[in-house]
C-alpha positions as CSV (number, residue, x, y, z in Angstrom):
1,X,30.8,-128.5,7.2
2,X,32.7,-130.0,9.9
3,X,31.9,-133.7,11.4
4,X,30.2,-134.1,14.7
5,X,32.8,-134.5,16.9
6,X,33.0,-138.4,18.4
7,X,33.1,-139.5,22.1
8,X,36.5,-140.2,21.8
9,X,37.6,-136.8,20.6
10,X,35.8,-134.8,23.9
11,X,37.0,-136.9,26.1
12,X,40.6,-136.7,24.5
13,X,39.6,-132.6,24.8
14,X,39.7,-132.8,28.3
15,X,43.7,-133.4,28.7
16,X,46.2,-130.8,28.1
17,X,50.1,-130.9,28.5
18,X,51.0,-130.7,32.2
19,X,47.8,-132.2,33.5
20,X,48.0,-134.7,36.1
21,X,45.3,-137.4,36.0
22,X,44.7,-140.7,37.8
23,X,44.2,-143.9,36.2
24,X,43.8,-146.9,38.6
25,X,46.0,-147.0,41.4
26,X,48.7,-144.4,39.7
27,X,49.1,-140.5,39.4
28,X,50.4,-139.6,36.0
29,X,51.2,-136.2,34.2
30,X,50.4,-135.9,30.8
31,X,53.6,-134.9,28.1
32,X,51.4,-134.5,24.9
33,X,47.9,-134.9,23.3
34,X,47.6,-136.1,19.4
35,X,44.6,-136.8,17.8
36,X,43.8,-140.0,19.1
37,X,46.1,-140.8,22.1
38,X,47.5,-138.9,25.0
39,X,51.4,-139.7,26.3
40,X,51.8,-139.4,29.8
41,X,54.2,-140.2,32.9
42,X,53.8,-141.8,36.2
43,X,54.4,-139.7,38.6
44,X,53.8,-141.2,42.0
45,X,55.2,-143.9,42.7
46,X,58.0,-144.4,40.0
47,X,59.7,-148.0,39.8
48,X,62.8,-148.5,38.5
49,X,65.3,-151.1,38.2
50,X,68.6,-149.5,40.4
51,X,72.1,-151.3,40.9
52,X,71.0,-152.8,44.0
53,X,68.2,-154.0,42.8
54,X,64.1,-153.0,42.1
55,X,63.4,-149.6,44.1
56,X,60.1,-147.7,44.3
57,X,60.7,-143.5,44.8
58,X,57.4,-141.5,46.2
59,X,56.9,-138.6,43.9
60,X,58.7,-136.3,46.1
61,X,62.1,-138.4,45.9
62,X,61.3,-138.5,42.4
63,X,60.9,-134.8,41.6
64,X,63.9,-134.1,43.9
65,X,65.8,-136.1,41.4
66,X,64.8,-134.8,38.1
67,X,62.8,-137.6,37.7
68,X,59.8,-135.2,35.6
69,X,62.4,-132.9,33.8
70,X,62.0,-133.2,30.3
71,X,61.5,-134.0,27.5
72,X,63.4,-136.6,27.5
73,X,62.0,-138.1,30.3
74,X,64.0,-140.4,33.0
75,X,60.8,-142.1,33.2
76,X,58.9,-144.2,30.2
77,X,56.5,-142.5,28.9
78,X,53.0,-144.4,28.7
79,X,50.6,-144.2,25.5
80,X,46.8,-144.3,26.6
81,X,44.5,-144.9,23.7
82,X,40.2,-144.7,22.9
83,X,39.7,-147.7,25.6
84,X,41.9,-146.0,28.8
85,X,40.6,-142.5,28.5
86,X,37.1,-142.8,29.6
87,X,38.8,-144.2,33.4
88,X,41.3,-141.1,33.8
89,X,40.6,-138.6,36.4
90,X,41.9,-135.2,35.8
91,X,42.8,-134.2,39.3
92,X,42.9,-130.7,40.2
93,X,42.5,-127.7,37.5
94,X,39.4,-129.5,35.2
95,X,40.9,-126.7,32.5
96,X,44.1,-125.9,30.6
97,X,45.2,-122.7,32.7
98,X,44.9,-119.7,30.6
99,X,47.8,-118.2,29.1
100,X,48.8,-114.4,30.1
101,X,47.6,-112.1,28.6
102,X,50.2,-110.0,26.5
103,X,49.5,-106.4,26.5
């Protein structure tokens, strides 16, 4: 018999690699889901430290640059844990899209 499953673990269901959620202020885009944290990416605005100095890139500049290719990511990639989860948003699809069928 399998344990109920906790709080933690359906909200943790809701995210899937490639999702784009909001937490606070930013737009980020889930890279992987474990069993207790999610890894994600900011993806509008990035901030970076450049050769002349600070410099913020809208998420347009950013993809144009290869900002989001990866992995590896040019961008940090961000651990959110059992106390960030319950204030992301999912924005968008509120489902992993569905895989093609192979027939």
């Amino acid at each position: 018999m399998s344990a109920p499953q906790t709080e933690h673990a359906k909200c943790l269901a809701k995210f899937w690699i490639g999702c784009e959620f909001r937490c606070g202020d930013r737009l980020y885009r889930c890279t992987d889901v474990g069993t207790r944290t999610l890894i994600a990416i900011c993806i509008d605005p990035v901030d970076f430290n450049g050769t002349e100095g600070p410099r913020r890139l809208s998420r347009a500049e950013a993809e144009r640059q290869g900002w989001f290719n990866g992995p590896p990511f040019a961008s940090a990639e961000l651990v959110f844990d059992e106390y960030d989860l319950p204030v992301c948003h999912i924005i968008g699809h509120k489902a992993p899209p569905t895989a093609p069928s192979k027939t």
